[in-house]
PLY file of the C-alpha trace (Angstrom):
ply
format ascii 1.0
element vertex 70
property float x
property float y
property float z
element edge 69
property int vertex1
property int vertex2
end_header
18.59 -1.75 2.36
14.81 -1.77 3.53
13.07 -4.58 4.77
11.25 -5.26 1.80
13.68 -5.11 -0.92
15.45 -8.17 1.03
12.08 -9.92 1.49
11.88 -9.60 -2.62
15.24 -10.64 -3.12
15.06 -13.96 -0.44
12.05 -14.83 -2.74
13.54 -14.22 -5.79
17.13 -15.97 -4.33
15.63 -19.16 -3.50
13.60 -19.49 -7.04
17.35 -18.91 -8.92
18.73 -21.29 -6.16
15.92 -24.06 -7.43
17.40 -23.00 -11.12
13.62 -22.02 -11.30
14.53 -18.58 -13.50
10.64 -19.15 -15.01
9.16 -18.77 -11.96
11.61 -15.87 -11.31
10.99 -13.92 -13.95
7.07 -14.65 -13.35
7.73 -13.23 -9.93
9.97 -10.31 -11.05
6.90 -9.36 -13.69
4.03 -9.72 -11.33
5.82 -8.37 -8.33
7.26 -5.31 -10.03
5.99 -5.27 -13.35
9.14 -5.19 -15.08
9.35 -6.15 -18.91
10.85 -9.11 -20.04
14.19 -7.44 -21.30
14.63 -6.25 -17.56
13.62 -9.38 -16.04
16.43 -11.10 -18.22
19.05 -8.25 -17.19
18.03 -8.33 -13.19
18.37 -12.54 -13.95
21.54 -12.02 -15.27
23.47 -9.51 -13.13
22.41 -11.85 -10.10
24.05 -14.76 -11.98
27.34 -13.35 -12.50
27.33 -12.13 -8.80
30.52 -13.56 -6.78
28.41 -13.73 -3.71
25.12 -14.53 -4.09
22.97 -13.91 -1.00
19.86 -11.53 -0.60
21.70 -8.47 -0.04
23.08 -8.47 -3.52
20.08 -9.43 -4.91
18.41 -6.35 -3.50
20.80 -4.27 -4.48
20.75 -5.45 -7.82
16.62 -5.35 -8.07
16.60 -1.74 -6.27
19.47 -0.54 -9.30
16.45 -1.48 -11.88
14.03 0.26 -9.91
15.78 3.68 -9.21
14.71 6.37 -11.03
16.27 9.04 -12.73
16.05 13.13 -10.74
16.26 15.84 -13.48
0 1
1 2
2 3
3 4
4 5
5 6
6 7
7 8
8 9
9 10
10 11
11 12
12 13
13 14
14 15
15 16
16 17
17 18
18 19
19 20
20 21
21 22
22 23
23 24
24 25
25 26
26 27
27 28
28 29
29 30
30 31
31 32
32 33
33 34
34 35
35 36
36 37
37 38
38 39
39 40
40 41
41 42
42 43
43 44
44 45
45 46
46 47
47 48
48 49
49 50
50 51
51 52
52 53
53 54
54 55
55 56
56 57
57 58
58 59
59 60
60 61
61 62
62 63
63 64
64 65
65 66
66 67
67 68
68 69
């Protein structure tokens, strides 16, 4: 996992650990200009995580970010 995916996801971890999810999905939208449905799926899937720490979240936030290779 690269450096900055986990400096996205410590950010974005300690807004959901504030139960801050506005400010999350503010960041998740400015940061990476993901669309609202998106920013409520990344929200999600890092809620239902059993371990929440900032490696999962950046796995989780680079799984909405990888694209497709045809």
């Amino acid at each position: 996992m690269s450096a900055i995916w986990k400096n996205h996801a410590s950010r974005l971890h300690q807004y959901l650990k504030d139960d801050n999810t506005a400010q999350a999905q503010v960041y998740l939208e400015q940061l990476m200009l993901f669309p609202v449905d998106i920013q409520d799926k990344i929200i999600n899937d890092i809620s239902n995580l059993p371990h929440c720490n900032c490696e999962a979240i950046a796995e989780v936030m680079q799984r909405y970010t990888m694209f497709e290779l045809h």
